[in-house]
TIGUMAR-680913 format. One line per field, with one value per residue (C-alpha): residue number from 1; residue in three letters; x, y, z. Coordinates in steps of 0.25 Angstrom, whole numbers, plus 2048, in hexadecimal, padded with zeros to 3 digits. Layout:
N
seq <- c(NUM  ...)
type <- c(ALA  ...)
x <- c(X  ...)
y <- c(Y  ...)
z <- c(Z  ...)
// end
This chain:
430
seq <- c(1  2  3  4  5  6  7  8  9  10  11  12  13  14  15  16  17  18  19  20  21  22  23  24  25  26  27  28  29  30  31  32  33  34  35  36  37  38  39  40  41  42  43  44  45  46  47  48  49  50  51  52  53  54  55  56  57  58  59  60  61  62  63  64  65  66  67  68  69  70  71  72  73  74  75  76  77  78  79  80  81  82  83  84  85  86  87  88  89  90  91  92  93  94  95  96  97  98  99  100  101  102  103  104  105  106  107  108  109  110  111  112  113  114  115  116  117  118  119  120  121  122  123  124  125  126  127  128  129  130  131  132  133  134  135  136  137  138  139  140  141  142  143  144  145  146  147  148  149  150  151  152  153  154  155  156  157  158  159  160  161  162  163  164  165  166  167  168  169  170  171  172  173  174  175  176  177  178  179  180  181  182  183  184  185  186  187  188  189  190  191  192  193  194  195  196  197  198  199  200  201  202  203  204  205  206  207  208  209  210  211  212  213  214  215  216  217  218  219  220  221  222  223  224  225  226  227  228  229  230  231  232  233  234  235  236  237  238  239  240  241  242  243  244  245  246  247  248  249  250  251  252  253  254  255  256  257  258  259  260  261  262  263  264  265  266  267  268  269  270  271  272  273  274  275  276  277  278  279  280  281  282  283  284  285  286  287  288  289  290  291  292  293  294  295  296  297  298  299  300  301  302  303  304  305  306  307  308  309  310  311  312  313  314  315  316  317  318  319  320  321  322  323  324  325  326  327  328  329  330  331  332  333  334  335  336  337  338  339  340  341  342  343  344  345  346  347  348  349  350  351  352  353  354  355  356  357  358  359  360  361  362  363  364  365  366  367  368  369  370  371  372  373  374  375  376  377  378  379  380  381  382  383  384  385  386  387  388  389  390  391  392  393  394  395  396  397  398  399  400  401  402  403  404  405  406  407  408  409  410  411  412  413  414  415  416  417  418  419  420  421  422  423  424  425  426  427  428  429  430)
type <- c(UNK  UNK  UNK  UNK  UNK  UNK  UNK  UNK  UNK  UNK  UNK  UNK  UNK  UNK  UNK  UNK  UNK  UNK  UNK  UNK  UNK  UNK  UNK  UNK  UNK  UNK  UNK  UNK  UNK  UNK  UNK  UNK  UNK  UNK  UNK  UNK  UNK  UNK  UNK  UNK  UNK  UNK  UNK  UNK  UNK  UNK  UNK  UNK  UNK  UNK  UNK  UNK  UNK  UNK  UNK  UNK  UNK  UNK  UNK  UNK  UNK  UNK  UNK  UNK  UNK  UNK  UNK  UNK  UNK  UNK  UNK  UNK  UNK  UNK  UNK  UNK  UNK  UNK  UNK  UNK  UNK  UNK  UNK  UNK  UNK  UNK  UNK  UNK  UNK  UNK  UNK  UNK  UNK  UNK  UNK  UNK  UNK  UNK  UNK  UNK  UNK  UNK  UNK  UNK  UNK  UNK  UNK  UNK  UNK  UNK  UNK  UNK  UNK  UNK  UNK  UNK  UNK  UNK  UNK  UNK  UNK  UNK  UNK  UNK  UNK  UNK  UNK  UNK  UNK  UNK  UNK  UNK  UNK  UNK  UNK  UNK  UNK  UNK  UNK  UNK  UNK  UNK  UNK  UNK  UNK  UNK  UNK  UNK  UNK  UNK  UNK  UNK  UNK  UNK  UNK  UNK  UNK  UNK  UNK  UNK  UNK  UNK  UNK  UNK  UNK  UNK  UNK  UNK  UNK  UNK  UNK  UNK  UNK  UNK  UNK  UNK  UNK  UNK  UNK  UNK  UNK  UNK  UNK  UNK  UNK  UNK  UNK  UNK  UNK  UNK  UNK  UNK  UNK  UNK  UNK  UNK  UNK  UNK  UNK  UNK  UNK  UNK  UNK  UNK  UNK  UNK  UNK  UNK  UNK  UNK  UNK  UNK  UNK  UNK  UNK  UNK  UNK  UNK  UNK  UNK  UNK  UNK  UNK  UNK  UNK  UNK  UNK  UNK  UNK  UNK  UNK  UNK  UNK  UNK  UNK  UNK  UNK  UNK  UNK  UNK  UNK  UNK  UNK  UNK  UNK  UNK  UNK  UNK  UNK  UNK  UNK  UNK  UNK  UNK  UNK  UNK  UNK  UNK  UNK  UNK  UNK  UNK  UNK  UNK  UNK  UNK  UNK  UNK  UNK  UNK  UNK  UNK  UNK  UNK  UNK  UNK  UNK  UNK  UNK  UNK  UNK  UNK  UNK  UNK  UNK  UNK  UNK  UNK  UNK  UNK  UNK  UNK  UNK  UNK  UNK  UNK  UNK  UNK  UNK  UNK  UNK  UNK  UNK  UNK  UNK  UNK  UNK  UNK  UNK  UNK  UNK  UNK  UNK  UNK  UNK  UNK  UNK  UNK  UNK  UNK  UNK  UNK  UNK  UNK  UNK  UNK  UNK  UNK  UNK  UNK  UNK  UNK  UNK  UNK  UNK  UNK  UNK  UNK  UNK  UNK  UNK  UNK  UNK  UNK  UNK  UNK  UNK  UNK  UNK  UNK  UNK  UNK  UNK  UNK  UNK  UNK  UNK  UNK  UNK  UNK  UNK  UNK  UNK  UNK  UNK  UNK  UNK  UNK  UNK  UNK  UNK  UNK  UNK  UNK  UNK  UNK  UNK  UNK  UNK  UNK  UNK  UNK  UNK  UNK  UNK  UNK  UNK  UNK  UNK  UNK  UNK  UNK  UNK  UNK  UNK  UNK  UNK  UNK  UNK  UNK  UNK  UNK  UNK  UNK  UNK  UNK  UNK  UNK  UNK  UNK  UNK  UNK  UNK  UNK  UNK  UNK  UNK  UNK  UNK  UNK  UNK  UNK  UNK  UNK  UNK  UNK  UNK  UNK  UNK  UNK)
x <- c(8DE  8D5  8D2  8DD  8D8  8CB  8CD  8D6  8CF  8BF  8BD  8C2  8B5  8AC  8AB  8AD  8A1  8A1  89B  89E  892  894  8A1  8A8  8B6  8C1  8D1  8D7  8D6  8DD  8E4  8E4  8F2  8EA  8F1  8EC  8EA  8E5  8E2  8E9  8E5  8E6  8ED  8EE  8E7  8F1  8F2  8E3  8E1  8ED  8E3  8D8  8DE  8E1  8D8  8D5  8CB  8C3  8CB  8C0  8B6  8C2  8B9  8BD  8C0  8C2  8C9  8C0  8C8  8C3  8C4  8B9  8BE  8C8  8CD  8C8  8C4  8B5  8B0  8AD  89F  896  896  895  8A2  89F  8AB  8A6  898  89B  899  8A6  8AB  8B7  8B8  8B9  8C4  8CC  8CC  8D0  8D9  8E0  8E0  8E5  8F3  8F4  8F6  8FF  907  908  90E  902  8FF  8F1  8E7  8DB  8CF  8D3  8C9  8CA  8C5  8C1  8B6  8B4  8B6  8BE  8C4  8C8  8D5  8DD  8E9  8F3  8FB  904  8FB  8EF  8E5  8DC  8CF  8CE  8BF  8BF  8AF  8A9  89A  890  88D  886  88B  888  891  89B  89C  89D  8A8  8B0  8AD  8B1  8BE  8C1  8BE  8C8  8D2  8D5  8D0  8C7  8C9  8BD  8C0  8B2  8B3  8B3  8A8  89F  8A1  89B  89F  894  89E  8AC  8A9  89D  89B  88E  892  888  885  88D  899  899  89D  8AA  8AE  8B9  8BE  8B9  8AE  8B5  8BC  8B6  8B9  8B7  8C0  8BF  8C6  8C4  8CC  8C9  8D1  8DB  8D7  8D3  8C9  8C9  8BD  8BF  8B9  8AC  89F  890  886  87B  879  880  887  896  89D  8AE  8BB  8C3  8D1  8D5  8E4  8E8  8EB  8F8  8FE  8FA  908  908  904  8FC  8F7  8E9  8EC  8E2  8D8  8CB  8BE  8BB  8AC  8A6  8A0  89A  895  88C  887  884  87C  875  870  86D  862  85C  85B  853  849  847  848  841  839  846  84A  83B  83F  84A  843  838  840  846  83A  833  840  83D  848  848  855  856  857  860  86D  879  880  877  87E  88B  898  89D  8A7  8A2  895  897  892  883  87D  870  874  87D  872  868  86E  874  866  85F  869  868  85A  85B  864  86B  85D  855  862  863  870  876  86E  875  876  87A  882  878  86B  872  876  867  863  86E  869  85A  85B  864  859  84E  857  857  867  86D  87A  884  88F  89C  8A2  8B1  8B1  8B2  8A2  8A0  892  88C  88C  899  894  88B  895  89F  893  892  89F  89F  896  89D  8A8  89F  899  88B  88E  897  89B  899  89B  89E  890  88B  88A  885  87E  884  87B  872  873  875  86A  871  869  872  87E  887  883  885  893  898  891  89A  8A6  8A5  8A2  8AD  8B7  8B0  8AF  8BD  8C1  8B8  8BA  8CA  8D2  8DD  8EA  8E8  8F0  8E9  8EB  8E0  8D7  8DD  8E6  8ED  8F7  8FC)
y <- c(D80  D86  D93  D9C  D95  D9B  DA9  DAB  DA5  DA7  DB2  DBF  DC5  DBF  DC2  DB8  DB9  DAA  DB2  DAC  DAE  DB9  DBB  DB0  DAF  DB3  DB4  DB7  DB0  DB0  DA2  D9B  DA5  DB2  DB5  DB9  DAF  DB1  DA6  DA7  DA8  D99  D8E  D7F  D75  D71  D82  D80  D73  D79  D87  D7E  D78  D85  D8E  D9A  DA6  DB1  DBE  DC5  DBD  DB2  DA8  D9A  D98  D8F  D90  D8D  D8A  D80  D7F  D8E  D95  D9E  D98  DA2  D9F  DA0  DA0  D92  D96  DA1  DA8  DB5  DBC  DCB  DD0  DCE  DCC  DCD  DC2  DBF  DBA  DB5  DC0  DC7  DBF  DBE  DCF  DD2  DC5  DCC  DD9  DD7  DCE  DDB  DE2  DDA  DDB  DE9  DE8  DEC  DE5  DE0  DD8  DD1  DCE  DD6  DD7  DE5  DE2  DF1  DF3  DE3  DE5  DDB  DE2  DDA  DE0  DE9  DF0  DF9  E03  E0C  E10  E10  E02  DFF  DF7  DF1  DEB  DE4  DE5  DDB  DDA  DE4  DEB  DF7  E04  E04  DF7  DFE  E0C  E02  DFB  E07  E10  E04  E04  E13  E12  E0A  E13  E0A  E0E  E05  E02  DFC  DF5  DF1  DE5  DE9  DDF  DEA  DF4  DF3  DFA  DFF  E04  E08  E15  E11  E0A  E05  E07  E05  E0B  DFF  E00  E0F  E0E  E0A  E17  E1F  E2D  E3A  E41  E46  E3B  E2D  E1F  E10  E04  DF8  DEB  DDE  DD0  DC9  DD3  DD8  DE6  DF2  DFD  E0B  E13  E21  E2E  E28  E31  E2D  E2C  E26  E1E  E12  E17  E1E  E21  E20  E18  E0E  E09  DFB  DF8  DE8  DE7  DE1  DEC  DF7  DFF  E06  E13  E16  E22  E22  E2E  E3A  E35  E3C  E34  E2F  E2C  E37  E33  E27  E32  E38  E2A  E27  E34  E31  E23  E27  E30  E28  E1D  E26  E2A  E1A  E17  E25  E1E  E1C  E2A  E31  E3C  E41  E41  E48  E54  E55  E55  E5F  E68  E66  E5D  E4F  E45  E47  E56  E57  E61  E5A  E5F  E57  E4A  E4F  E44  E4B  E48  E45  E3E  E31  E39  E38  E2E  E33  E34  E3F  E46  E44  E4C  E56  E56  E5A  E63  E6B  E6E  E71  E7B  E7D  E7E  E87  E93  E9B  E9D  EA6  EA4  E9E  E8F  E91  E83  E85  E83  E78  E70  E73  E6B  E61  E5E  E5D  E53  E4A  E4C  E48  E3D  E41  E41  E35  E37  E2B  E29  E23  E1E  E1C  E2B  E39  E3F  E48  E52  E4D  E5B  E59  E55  E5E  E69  E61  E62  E73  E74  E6A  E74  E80  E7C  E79  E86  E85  E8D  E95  E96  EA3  EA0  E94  E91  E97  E93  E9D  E94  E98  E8E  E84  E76  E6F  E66  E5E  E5E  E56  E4D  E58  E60  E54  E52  E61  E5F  E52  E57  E64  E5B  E52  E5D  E60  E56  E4F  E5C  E58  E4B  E49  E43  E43  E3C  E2F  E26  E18  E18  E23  E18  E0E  E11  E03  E06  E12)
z <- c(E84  E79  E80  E79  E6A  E70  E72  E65  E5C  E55  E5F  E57  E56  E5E  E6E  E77  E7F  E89  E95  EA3  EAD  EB5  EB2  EBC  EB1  EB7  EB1  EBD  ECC  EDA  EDD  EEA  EEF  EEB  EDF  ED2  EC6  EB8  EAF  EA1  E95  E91  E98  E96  E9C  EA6  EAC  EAD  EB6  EC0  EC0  EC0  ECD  ED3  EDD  ED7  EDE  ED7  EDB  EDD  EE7  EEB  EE5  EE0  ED1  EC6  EBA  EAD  EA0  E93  E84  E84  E90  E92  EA0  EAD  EBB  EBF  ECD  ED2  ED8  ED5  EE2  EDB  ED8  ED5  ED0  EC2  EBD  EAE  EA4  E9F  E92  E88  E83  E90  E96  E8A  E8B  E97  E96  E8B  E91  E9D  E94  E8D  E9B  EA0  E92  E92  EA1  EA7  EB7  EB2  EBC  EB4  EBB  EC6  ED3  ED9  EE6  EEB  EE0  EDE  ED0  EC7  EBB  EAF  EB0  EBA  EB4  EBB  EB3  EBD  EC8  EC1  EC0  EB7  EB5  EA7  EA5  E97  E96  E8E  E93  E94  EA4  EA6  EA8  EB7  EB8  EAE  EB8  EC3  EC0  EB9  EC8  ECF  EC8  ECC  ED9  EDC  ED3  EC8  EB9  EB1  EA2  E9B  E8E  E87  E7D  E71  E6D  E72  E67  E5A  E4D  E42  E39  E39  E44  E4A  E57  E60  E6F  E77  E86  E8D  E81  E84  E93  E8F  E8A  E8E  E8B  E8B  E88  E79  E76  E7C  E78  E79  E7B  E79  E79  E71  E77  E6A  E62  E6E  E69  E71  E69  E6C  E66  E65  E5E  E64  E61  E64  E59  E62  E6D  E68  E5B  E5B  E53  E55  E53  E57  E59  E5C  E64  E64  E72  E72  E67  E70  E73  E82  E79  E6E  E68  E62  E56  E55  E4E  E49  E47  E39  E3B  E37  E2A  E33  E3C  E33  E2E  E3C  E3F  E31  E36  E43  E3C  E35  E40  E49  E3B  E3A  E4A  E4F  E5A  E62  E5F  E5F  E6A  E63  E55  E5B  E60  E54  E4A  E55  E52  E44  E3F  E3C  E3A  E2B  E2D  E39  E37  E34  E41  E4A  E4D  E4E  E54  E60  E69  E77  E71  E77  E83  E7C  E7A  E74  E64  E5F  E56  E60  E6B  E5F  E5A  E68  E6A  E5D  E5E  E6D  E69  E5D  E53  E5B  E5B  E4E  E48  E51  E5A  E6A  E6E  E7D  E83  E8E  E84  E7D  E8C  E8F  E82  E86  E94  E91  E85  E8E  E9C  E91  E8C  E7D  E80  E88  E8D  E90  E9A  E9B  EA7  EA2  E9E  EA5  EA9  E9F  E9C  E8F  E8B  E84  E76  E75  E76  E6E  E64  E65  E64  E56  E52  E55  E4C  E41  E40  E46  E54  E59  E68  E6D  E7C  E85  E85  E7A  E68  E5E  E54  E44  E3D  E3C  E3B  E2F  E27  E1C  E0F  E05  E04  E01  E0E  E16  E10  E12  E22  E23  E1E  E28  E34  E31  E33  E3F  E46  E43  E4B  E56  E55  E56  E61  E67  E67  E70  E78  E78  E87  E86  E84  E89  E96  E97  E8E  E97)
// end
């Protein structure tokens, strides 16, 4: 059969994207006694006239199949009439099966009791794979088509109701890379983050490659720009433990570049951003003369998804330009400025549904207490700064290289983590 000559060669870049309508593909069926049978990877001719043969029942609806296998196919059972199965209503791919093909082998190789396709009956889901580690299940989704956050949050409660912990894996086709630290990840790729507010991050997984990606050290320049980095783990040389090392960021040169770009987009674009440069021009600043610290990377920015100078930039003259060095900024005046830019929706906030709720307040603390440590306020209470100077406007290169060289110290400090396991992020390989 030419299927296997199929999936390993010509196909190491390029997704396969064959959709069958409305997702009616299927690995795994019941037989005629009720017991379990998933088709294999290949098989000769003659093992496909026998299955051919056979009578073979979608697990979830108990409708009749037939198997489907050719010189293009990857061989799977469809249903034999469209009486509307809706365990699944995705488009399905190659690319798709072979992933959670491969997923569910590497399972069963580590020693793992690993169900593909399985149909849990008591939310009416079908999960790409059910695997069971001790007394704990879980629900691994390998998510290859966009669905929206609704549907996402659907699925993922559906999940925990009924006590077993969903993993999502997003195919790595959906991330692009700009450069070596930059990333697009758009509002459907940035439901599949996981983590904490501080320290967040993204996995992916590519069949092609048999790689999974862990990007890490994330930090929001605008709404569809981050910056961060990434690891990538060959599957099958994964050992049952791994320690990710401390590691600290090293794009902060490209964040200073990125801030740099993004100002002079909205100089050349200024209709989309025509509110916010009208606040700043009626504070008397303008994007070529604001202060160096407006823009800052802050952990916990991936909570925002308004641009990092912008809200920075609302907030300082909100609060921070109208005080006189000396002078007070109270938590409450600043969370005052906070919440009306966000009700006025100058600031857009985002959610995460794989992540612990947490108030959006968090970056914009992180960002007081950044500038705390470089000098500009000093905390006199537990709600309270007194300022000790002004913000910085950067008139020549030298300026810019002295700011840059103080803020890398910085914000290495901030910016550092902790020693990992990889089961962190990936808690199969407990």
């Amino acid at each position: 059969m030419q299927t296997s000559s199929l999936l390993n060669k010509g196909f190491s870049k390029k997704p396969l994207n064959v959709y069958i309508k409305g997702g009616d593909i299927l690995l795994t069926a019941k037989d005629a006694l009720g017991c379990t049978f998933t088709l294999p990877v290949t098989a000769p001719s003659d093992m496909l006239q026998i299955i051919r043969k056979g009578n073979f029942f979608c697990p979830c609806c108990n409708g009749g199949l037939i198997l489907k296998a050719g010189s293009i196919k990857i061989p799977h059972f469809a249903h034999k009439s469209n009486h509307g199965c809706n365990a699944s209503s995705e488009p399905e791919s190659l690319y798709h099966l072979l992933g959670k093909r491969k997923l569910f082998n590497w399972l069963l190789s580590r020693g793992i009791y690993a169900e593909l396709e399985c149909y849990l009956p008591e939310i009416r889901q079908r999960a790409d794979i059910l695997a069971i580690i001790g007394d704990i299940k879980y629900a691994i989704e390998f998510q290859c088509s966009s669905i929206s956050q609704a549907e996402f949050e659907k699925r993922t409660n559906s999940y925990r109701s009924a006590g077993i912990f969903p993993v999502w894996l997003l195919s790595e086709k959906w991330l692009e890379h700009h450069s070596g630290f930059s990333i697009n990840i758009t509002s459907f790729t940035s439901l599949f983050m996981k983590g904490t507010a501080e320290a967040p991050y993204l996995l992916s997984y590519s069949p092609l490659e048999n790689r999974l990606f862990i990007r890490r050290n994330l930090s929001s320049i605008s709404s569809r720009k981050w910056l961060g980095e990434f690891a990538a783990f060959y599957l099958d040389g994964l050992p049952p433990k791994m320690t990710l090392p401390l590691q600290t960021p090293s794009w902060f040169n490209e964040w200073w570049k990125s801030r740099e770009r993004w100002l002079m987009a909205i100089t050349t674009h200024g209709s989309i951003h025509k509110n916010f440069l009208f606040q700043l021009y009626t504070s008397g600043l303008s994007p070529a003369s604001l202060p160096a610290e407006i823009g800052i990377p802050v952990s916990g920015s991936h909570l925002i998804e308004t641009a990092a100078i912008q809200w920075q930039a609302l907030i300082y003259i909100g609060t921070f330009k109208k005080v006189p060095v000396n002078g007070i900024v109270s938590a409450g005046v600043v969370k005052k400025c906070f919440s009306r830019h966000i009700n006025k929706g100058d600031i857009r906030l985002r959610s995460f549904p794989l992540m612990e709720a947490v108030h959006p307040w968090i970056p914009v603390i992180k960002y007081f207490e950044l500038l705390e440590t470089a000098g500009y306020m000093e905390k006199i209470s537990g709600s309270a700064w007194r300022k000790r100077k002004d913000f910085t406007i950067l008139e020549t290169k030298d300026e810019q290289k002295e700011f840059s060289l103080k803020w890398n110290v910085i914000l290495k400090n901030h910016w550092q983590t902790k020693v990992h396991d990889f089961s962190d992020y990936f808690p199969l390989l407990q």
